[in-house]
KOLPAKE-285620 format. One record per residue: x, y, z of N, C-alpha, C in turn; residue in three letters. Coordinates in steps of 0.02 Angstrom, whole numbers, padded with zeros to 5 digits, always signed. Layout:
BEGIN
XYZXYZXYZALA/...
// end
This chain:
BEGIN
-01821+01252-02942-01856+01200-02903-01816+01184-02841UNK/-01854+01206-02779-01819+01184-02729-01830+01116-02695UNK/-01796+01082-02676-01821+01008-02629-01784+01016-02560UNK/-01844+01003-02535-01809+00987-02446-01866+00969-02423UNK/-01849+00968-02365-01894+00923-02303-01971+00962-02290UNK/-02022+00909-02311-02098+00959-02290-02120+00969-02227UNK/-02119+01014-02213-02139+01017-02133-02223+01011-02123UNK/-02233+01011-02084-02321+00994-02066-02346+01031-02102UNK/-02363+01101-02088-02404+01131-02129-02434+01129-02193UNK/-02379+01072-02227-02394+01075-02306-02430+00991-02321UNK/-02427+00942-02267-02455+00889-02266-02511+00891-02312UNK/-02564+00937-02295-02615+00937-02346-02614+00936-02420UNK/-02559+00947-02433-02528+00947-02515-02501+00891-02536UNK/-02467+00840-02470-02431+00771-02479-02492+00752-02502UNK/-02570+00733-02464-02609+00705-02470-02646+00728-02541UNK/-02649+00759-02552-02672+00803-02625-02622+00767-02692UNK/-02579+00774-02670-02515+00760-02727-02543+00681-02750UNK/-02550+00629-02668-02553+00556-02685-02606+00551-02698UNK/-02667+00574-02691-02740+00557-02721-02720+00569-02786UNK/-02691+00625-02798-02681+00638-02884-02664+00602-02936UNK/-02590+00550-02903-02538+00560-02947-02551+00459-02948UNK/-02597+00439-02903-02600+00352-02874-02663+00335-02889UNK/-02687+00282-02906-02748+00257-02903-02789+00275-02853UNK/-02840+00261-02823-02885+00264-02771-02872+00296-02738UNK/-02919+00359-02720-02905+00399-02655-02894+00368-02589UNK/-02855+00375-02557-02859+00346-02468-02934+00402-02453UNK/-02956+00350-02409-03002+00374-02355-03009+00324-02301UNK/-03043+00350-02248-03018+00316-02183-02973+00274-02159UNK/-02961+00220-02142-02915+00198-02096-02850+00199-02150UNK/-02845+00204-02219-02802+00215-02276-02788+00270-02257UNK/-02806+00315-02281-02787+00395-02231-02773+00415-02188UNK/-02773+00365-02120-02756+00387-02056-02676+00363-02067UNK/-02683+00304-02109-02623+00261-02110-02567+00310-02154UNK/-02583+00333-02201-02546+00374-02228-02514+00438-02206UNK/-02570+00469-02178-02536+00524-02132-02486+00513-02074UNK/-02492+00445-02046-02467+00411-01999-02384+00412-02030UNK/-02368+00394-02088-02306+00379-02128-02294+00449-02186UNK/-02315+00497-02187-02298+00560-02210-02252+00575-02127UNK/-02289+00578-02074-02261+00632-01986-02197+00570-01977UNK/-02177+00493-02007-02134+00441-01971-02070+00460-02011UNK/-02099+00471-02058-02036+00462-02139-02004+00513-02150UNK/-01946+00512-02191-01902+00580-02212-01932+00602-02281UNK/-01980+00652-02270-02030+00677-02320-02017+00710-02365UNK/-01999+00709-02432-01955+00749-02462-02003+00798-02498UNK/-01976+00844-02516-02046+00874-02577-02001+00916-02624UNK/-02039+00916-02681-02021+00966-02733-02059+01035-02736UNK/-02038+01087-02726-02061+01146-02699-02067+01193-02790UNK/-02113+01221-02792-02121+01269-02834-02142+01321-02818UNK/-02076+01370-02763-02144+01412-02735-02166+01380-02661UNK/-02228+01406-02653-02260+01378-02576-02298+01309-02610UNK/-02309+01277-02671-02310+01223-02708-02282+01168-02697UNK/-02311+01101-02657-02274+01041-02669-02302+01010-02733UNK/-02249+00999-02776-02266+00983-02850-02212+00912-02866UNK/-02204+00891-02796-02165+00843-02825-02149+00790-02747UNK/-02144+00728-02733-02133+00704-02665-02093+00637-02667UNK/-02053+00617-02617-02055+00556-02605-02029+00553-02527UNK/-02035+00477-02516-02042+00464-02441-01987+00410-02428UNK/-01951+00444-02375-01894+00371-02352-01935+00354-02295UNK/-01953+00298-02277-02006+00246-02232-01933+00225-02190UNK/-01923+00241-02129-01886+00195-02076-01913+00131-02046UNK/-01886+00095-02094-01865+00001-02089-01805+00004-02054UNK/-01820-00080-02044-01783-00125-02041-01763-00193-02101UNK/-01715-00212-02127-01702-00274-02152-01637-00322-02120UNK/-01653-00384-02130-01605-00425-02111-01545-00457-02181UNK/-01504-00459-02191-01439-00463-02245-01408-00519-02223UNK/-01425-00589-02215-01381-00654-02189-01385-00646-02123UNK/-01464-00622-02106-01456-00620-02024-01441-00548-01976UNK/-01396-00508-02018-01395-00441-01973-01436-00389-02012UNK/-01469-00382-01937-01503-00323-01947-01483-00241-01966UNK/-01508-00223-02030-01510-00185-02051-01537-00106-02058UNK/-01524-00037-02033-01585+00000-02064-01579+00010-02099UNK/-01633-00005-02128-01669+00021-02218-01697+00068-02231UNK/-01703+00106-02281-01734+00161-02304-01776+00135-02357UNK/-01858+00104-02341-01902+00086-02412-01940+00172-02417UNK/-01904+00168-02503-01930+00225-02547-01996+00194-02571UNK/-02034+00277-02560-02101+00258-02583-02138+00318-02591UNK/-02210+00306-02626-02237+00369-02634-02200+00414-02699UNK/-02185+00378-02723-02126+00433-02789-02177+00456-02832UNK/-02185+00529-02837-02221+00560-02902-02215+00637-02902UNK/-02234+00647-02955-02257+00717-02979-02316+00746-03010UNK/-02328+00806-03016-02396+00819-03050-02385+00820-03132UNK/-02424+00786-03162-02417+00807-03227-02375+00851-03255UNK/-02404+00906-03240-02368+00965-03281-02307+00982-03264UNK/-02278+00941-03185-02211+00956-03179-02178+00901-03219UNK/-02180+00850-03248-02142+00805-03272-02090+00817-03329UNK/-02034+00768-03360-01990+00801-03379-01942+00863-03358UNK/-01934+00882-03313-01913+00930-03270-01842+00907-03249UNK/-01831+00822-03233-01767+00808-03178-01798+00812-03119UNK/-01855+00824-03104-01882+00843-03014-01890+00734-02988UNK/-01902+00700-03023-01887+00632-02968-01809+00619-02967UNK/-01751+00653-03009-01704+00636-03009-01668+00674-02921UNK/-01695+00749-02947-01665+00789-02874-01706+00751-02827UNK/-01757+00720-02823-01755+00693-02782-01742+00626-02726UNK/-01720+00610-02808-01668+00529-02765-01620+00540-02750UNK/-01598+00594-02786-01511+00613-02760-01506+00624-02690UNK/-01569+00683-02656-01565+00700-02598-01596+00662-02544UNK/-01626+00594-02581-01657+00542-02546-01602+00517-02537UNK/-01542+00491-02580-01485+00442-02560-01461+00479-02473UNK/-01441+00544-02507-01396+00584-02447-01431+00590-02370UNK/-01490+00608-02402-01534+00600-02317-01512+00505-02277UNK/-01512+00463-02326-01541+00390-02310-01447+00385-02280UNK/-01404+00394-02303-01351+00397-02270-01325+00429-02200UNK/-01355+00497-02215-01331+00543-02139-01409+00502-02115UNK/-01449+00461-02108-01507+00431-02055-01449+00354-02046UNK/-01406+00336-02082-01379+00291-02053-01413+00206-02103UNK/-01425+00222-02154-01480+00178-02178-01438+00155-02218UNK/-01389+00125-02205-01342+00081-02278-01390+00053-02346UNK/-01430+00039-02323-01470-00005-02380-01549+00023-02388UNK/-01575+00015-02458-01635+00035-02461-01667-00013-02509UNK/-01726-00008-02509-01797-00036-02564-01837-00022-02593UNK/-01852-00032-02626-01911-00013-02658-01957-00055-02721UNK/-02009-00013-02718-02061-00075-02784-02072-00028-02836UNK/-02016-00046-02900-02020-00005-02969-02067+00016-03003UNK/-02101+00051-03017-02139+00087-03081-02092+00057-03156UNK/-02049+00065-03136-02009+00042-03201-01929+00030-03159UNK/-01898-00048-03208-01858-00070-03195-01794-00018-03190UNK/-01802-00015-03276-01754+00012-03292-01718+00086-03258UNK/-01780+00106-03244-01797+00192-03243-01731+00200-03145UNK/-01763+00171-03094-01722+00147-03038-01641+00095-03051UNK/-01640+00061-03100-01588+00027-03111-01527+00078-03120UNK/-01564+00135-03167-01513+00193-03169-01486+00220-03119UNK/-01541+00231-03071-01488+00262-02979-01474+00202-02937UNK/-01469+00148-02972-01395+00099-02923-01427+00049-02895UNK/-01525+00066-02898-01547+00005-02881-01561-00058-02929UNK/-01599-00128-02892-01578-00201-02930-01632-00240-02913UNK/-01663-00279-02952-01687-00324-02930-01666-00373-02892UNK/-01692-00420-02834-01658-00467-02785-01703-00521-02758UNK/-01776-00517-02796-01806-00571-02759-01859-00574-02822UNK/-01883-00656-02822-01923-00663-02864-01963-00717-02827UNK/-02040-00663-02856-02103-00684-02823-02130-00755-02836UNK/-02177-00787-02842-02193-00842-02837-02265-00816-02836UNK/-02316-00817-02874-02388-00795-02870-02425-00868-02881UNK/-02451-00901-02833-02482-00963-02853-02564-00971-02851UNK/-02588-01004-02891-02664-00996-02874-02681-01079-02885UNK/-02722-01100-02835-02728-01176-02814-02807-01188-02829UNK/-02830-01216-02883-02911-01236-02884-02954-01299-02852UNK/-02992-01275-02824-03027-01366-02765-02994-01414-02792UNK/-02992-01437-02861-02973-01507-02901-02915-01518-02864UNK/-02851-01451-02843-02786-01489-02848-02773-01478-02786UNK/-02807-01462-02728-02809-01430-02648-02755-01498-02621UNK/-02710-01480-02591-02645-01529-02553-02670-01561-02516UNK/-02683-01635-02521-02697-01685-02447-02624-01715-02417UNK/-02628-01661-02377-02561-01700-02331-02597-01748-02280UNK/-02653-01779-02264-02670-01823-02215-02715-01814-02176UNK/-02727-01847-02123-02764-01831-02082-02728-01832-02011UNK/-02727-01769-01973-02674-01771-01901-02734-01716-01865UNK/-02729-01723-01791-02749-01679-01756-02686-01636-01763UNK/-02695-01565-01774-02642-01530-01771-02671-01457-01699UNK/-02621-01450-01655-02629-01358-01627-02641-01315-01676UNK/-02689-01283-01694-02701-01216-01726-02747-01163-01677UNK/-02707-01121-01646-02747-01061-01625-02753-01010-01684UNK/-02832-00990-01673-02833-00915-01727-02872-00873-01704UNK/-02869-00808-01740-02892-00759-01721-02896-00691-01777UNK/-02924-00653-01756-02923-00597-01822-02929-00521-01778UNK/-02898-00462-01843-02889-00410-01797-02950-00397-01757UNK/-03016-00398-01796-03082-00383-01767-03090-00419-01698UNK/-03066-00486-01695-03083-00536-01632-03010-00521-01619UNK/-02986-00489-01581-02902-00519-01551-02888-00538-01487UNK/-02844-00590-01507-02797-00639-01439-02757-00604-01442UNK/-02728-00560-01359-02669-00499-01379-02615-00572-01363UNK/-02659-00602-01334-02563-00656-01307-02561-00694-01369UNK/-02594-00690-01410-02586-00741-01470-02538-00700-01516UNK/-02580-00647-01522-02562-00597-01575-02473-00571-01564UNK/-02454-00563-01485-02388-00545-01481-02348-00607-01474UNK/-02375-00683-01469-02319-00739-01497-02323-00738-01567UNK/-02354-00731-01641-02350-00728-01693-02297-00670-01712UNK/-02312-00619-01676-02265-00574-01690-02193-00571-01667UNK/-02190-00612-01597-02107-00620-01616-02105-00684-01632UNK/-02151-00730-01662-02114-00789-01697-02092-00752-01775UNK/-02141-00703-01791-02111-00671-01870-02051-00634-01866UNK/-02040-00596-01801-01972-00570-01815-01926-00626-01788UNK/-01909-00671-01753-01858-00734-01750-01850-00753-01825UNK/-01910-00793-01861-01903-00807-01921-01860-00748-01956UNK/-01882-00686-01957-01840-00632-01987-01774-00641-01998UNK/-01755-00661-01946-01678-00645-01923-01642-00695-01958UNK/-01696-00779-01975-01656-00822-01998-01678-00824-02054UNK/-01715-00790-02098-01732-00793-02177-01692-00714-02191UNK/-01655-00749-02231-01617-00671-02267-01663-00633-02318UNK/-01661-00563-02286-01702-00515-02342-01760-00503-02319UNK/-01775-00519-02257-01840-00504-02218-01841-00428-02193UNK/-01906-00414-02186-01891-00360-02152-01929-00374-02094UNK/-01887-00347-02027-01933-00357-01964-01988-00306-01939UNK/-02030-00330-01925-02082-00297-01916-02108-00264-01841UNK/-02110-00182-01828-02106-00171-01756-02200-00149-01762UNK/-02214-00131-01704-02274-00103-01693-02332-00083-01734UNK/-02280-00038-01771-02303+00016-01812-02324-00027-01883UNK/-02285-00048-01907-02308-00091-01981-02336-00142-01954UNK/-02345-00178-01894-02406-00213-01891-02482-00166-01889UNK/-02480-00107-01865-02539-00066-01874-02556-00052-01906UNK/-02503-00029-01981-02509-00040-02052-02550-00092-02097UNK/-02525-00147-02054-02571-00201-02087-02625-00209-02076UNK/-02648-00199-02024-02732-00195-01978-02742-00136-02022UNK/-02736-00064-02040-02733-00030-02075-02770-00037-02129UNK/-02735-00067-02176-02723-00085-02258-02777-00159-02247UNK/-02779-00211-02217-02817-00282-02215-02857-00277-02149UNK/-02892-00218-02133-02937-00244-02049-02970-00312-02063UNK/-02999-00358-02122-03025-00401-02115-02985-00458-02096UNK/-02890-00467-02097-02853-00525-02082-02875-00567-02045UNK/-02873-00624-02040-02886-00680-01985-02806-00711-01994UNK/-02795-00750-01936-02722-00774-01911-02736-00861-01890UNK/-02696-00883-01924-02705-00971-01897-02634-00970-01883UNK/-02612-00979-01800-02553-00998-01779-02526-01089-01754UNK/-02496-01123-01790-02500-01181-01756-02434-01198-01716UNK/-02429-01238-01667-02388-01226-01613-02381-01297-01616UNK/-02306-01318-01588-02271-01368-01560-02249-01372-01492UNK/-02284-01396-01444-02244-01394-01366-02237-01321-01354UNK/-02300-01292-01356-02345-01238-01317-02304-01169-01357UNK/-02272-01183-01414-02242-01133-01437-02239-01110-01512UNK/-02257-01070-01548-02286-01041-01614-02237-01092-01652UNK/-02258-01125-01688-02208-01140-01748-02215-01127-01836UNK/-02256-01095-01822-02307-01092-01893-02343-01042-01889UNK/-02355-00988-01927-02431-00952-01936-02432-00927-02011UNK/-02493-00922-02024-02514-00886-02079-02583-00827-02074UNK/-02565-00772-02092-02623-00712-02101-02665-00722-02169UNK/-02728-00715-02167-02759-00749-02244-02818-00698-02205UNK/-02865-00698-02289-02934-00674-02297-02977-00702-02335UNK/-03022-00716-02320-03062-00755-02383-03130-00735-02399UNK/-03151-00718-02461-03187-00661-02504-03225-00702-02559UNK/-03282-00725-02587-03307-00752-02639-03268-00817-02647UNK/-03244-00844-02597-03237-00923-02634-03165-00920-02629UNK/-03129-00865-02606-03045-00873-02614-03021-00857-02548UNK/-02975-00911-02546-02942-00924-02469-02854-00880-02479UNK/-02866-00827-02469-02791-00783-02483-02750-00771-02440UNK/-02689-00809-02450-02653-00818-02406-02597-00761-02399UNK/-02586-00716-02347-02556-00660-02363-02492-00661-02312UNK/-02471-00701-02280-02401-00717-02227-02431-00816-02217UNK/-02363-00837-02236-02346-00878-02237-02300-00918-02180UNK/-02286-00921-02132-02212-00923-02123-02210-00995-02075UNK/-02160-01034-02068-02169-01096-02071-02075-01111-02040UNK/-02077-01137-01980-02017-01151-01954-01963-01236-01975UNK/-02040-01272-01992-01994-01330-02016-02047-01358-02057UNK/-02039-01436-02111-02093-01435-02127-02147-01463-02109UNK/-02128-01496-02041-02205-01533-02016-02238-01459-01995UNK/-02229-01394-01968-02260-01344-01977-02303-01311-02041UNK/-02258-01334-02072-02282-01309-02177-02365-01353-02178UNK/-02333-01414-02161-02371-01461-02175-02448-01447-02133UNK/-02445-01456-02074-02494-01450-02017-02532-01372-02049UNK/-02491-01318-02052-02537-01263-02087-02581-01253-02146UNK/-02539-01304-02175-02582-01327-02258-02636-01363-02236UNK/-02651-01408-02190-02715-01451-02158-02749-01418-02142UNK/-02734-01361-02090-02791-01311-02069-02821-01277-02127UNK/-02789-01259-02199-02820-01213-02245-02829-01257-02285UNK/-02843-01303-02315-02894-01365-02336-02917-01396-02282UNK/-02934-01371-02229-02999-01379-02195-03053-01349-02226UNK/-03067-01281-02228-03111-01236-02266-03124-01237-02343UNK/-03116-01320-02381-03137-01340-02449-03200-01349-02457UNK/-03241-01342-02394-03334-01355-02413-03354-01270-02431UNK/-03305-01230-02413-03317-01147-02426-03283-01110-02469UNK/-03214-01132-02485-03163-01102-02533-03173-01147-02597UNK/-03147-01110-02642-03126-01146-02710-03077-01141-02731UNK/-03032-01081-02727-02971-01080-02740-02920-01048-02695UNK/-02848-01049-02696-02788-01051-02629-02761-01033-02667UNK/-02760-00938-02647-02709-00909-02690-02660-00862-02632UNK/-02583-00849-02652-02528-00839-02636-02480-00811-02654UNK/-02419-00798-02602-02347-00779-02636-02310-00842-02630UNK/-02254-00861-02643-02205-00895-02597-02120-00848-02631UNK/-02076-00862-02617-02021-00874-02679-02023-00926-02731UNK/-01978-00901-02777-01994-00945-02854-01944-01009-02824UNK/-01897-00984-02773-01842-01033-02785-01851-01108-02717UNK/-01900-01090-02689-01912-01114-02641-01955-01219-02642UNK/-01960-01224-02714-01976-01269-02746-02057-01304-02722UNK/-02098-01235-02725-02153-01235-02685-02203-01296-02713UNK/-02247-01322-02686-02291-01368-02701-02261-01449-02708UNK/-02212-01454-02698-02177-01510-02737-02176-01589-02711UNK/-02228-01550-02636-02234-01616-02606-02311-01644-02602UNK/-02362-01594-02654-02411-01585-02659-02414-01657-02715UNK/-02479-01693-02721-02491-01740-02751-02489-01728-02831UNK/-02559-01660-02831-02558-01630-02890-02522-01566-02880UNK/-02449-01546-02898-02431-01468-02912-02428-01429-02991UNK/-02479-01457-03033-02462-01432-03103-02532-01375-03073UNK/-02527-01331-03036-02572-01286-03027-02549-01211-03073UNK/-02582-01155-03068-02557-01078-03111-02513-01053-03052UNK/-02450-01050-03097-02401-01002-03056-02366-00935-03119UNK/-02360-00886-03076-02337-00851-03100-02299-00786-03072UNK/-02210-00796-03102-02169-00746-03056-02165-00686-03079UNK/-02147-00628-03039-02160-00548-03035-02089-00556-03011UNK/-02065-00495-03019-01984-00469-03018-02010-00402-02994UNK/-02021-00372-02929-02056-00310-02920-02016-00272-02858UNK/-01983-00295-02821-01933-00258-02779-01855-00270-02807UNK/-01854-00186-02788-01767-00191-02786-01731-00152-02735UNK/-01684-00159-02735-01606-00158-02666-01553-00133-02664UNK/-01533-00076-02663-01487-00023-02665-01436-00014-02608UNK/-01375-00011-02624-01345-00005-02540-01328+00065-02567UNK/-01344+00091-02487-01319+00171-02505-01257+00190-02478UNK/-01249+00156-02424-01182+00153-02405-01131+00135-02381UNK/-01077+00099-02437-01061+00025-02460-01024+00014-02388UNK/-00949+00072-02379-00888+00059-02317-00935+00036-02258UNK/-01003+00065-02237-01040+00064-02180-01084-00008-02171UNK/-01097-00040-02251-01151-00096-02259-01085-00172-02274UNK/-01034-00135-02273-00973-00181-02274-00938-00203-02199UNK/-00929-00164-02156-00901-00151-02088-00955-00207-02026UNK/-01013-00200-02074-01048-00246-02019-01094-00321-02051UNK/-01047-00329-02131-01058-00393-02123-01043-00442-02141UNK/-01103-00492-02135-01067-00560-02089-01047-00604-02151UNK/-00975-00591-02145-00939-00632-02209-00922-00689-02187UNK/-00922-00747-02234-00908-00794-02190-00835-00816-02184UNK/-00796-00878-02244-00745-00888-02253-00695-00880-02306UNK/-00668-00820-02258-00615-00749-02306-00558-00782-02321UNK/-00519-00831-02362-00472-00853-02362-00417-00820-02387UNK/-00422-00754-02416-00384-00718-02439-00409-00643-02429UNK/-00385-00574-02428-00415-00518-02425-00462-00520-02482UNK/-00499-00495-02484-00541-00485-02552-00532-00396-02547UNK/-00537-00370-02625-00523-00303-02659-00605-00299-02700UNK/-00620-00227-02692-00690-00216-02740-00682-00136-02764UNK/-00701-00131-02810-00676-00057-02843-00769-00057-02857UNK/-00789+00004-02823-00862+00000-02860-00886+00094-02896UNK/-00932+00045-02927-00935+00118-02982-01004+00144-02956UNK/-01017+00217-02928-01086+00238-02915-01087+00312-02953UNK/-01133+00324-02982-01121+00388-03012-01184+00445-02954UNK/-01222+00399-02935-01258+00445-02884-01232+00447-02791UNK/-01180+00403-02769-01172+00411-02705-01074+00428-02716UNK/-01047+00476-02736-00987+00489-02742-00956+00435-02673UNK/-00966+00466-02618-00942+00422-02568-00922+00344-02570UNK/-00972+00295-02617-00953+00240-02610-00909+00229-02695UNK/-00884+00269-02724-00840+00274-02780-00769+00266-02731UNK/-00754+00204-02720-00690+00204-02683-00660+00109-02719UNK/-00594+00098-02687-00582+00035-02698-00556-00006-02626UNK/-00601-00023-02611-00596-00070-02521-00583-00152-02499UNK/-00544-00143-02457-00512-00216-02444-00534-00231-02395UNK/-00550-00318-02386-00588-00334-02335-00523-00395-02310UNK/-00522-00375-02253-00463-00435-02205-00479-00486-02204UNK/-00437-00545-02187-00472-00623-02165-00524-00623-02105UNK/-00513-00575-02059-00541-00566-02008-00605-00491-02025UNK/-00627-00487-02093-00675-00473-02083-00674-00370-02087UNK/-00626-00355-02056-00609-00300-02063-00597-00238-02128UNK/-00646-00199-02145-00633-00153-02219-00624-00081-02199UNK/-00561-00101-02249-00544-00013-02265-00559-00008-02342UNK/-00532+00079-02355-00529+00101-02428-00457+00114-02419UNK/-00411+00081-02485-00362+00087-02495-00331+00135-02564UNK/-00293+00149-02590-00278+00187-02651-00293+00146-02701UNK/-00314+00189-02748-00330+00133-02800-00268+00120-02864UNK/-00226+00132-02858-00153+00112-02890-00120+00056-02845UNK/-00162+00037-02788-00118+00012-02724-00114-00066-02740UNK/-00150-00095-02786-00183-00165-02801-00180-00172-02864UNK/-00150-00230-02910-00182-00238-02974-00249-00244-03001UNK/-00282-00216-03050-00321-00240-03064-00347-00325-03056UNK/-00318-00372-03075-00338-00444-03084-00337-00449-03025UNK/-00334-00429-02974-00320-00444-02898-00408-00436-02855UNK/-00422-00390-02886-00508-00361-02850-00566-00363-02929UNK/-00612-00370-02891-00670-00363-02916-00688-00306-02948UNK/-00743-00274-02990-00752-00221-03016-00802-00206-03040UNK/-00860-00190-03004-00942-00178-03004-00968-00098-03020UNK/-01029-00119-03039-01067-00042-03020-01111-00057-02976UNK/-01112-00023-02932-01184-00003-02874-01233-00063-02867UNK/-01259-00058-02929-01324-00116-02934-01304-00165-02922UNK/-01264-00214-02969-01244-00263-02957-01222-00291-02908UNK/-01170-00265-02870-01124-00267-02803-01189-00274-02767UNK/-01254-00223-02753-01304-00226-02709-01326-00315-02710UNK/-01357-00323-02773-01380-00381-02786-01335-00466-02777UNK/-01295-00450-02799-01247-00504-02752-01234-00493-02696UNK/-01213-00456-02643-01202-00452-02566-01268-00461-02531UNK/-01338-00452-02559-01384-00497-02534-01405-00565-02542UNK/-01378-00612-02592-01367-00659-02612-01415-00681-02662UNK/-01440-00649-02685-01473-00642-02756-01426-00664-02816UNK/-01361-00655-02847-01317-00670-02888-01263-00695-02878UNK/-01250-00738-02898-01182-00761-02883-01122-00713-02909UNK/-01070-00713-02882-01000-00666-02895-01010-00670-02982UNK/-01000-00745-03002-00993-00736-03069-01062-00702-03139UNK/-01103-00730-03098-01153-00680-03135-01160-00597-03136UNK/-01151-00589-03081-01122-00515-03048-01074-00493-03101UNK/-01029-00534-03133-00975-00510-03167-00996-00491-03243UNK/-01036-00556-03254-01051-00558-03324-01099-00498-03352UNK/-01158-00490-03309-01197-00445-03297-01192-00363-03320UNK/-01119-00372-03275-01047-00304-03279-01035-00300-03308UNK/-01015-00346-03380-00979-00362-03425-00902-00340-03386UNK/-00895-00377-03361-00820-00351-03328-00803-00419-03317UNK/-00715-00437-03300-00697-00482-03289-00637-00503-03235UNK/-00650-00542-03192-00590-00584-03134-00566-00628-03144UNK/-00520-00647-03117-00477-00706-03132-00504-00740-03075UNK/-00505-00814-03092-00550-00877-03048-00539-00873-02977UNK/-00459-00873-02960-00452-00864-02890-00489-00823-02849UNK/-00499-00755-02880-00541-00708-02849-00621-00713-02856UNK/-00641-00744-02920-00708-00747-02890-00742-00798-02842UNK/-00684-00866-02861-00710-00916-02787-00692-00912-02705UNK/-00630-00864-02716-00626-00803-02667-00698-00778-02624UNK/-00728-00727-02676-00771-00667-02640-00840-00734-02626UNK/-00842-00789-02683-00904-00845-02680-00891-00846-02625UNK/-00836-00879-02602-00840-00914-02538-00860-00856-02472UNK/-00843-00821-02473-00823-00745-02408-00911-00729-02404UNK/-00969-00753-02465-01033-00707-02455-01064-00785-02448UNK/-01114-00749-02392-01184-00813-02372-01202-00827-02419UNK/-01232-00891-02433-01287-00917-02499-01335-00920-02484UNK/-01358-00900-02425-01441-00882-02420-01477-00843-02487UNK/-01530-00872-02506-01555-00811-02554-01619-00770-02507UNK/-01616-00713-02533-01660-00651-02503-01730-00677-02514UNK/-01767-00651-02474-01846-00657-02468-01859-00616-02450UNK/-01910-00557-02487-01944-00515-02454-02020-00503-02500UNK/-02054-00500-02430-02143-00487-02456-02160-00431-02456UNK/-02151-00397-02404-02176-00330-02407-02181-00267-02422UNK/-02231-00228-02430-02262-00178-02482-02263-00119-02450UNK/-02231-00030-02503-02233-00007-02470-02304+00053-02489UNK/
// end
């Protein structure tokens, strides 16, 4: 079984493979969209022969990690044909997915599991937990009565000057919600793509976006599908505009984060919620996803010995300066009780701020002495990660 890169000619087989191996065939603007991200992505295939019998796709992202921007590699598209399964063919191909996502420069990657466990094994982690809320007329939020700014619009009707302040108010927000991913051209076309029906309510403070939300609404449900909200008289003012539409909707359904203490300023919040654990976060390459970031207050070097059995390269033990600075040092060079001591996953999931050092540890079943873990606590942001999007 060979794997490498599909070149055009065999596209027709990518598309063959995913009708096969995925629910619902793509057809039209799904299909244009797909082919669009087979010719963008590092296309991998499992070859049997002149046979693609096996695929996956590194998608060139962006994510933000406490603010710096990141490239990401979101894995996607992972399958095989039946009869190739049991083989090892998704294994060769994460292996050579890691190595591609490194020589592209992609320290970090994502993805949305088929199974937890099954990805937990190549180094990836869970890091964000969803928030699925569904709101019925009875318990709809009265924040008041205010004239509020709301411009809107939808892809079918578009305001291009509307449409390109929403879009860099979502990537600003990006930059200051950790775990975002920013969004260029192209994955907004994705979304017109995948939702042509979106409509957009942007509300503004002193002639400038402070608020928008993308929603659709279908039989009675007002679905709110981007959220994003700069302070909370913004939160607030956007929640007014979407209990405006209670003589037509019945129910206000959503994402948010679990941790975000959503509804709580709502009169009635005993509404249906329910959290999903469905992305996870891999760094692929640690010296490179270490060198650029933003640690805060290093009061001592911090030491990390990390264990990867699929990226040999980040099997090292590295010291980070007061000033921020990491090398790889010998690993006899340090006591043990002195550094930390992770595998892959874990280390991923705390340096986005998903776990604290000490859960990180326990997790490990491994153990530090206190100095060092209020050490590395202090040195990593406490932002927690947020991310929505699907690949």
């Amino acid at each position: 079984m060979e794997i490498k890169l599909i070149p055009p000619k065999d596209y027709t087989q990518v598309h063959r493979l995913r009708d096969y191996c995925f629910p619902n065939k793509y057809v039209g603007t799904r299909r244009e969209d797909f082919q669009y991200w087979i010719e963008q992505s590092t296309t991998l295939g499992a070859y049997d022969g002149d046979k693609v019998v096996g695929q996956l796709f590194i998608l060139p992202l962006n994510m933000t990690v406490h603010g710096e921007n990141y490239k990401m590699g979101g894995i996607g598209f992972v399958g095989t044909f039946p009869e190739y399964r049991q083989r090892g063919i998704i294994k060769k191909l994460m292996l050579e997915a890691l190595k591609e996502m490194r020589q592209n420069g992609q320290a970090i990657s994502v993805l949305a599991p088929f199974s937890v466990s099954f990805y937990r094994y190549f180094g990836w982690e869970l890091f964000f937990e969803k928030l699925h809320y569904s709101i019925p007329h009875s318990l709809f939020p009265n924040l008041g009565k205010q004239v509020d700014i709301v411009k809107r619009m939808s892809f079918e009707w578009r305001d291009e000057d509307l449409f390109q302040a929403i879009q860099d108010f979502h990537n600003t927000q990006a930059l200051l919600n950790n775990g975002s991913m920013l969004r260029d051209e192209a994955w907004w076309k994705r979304i017109e793509r995948r939702a042509p029906d979106s409509h957009f309510a942007a509300y503004f403070q002193e002639d400038k976006v402070a608020g928008y939300i993308r929603y659709t609404m279908q039989e009675g449900t007002f679905m709110i599908h981007d959220f994003i909200a700069q302070d909370m008289l913004a939160e607030q003012a956007i929640w007014r505009f979407i209990t405006s539409h209670a003589s037509s909707v019945y129910t206000i359904e959503g994402i948010t984060a679990n941790d975000h203490h959503f509804g709580f300023q709502f009169q009635e919040p005993q509404f249906k919620r329910e959290v999903k654990m469905d992305v996870m976060v891999r760094i692929v390459d640690a010296f490179a996803f270490m060198q650029r970031y933003p640690w805060e207050d290093i009061q001592e070097p911090l030491y990390v010995s990390l264990e990867d059995a699929f990226c040999p390269w980040n099997e090292c033990v590295y010291k980070i300066n007061k000033d921020g600075n990491v090398s790889i040092i010998e690993a006899n060079s340090i006591s043990d009780k002195h550094m930390l001591a992770l595998p892959i996953n874990l280390f991923s999931a705390m340096m986005v701020g998903y776990l604290p050092v000490q859960e990180a540890l326990i997790y490990a079943k491994k153990d530090a002495i206190k100095e060092v873990v209020d050490t590395w606590q202090q040195a990593i942001p406490r932002n927690r990660p947020v991310f929505y999007e699907y690949f």
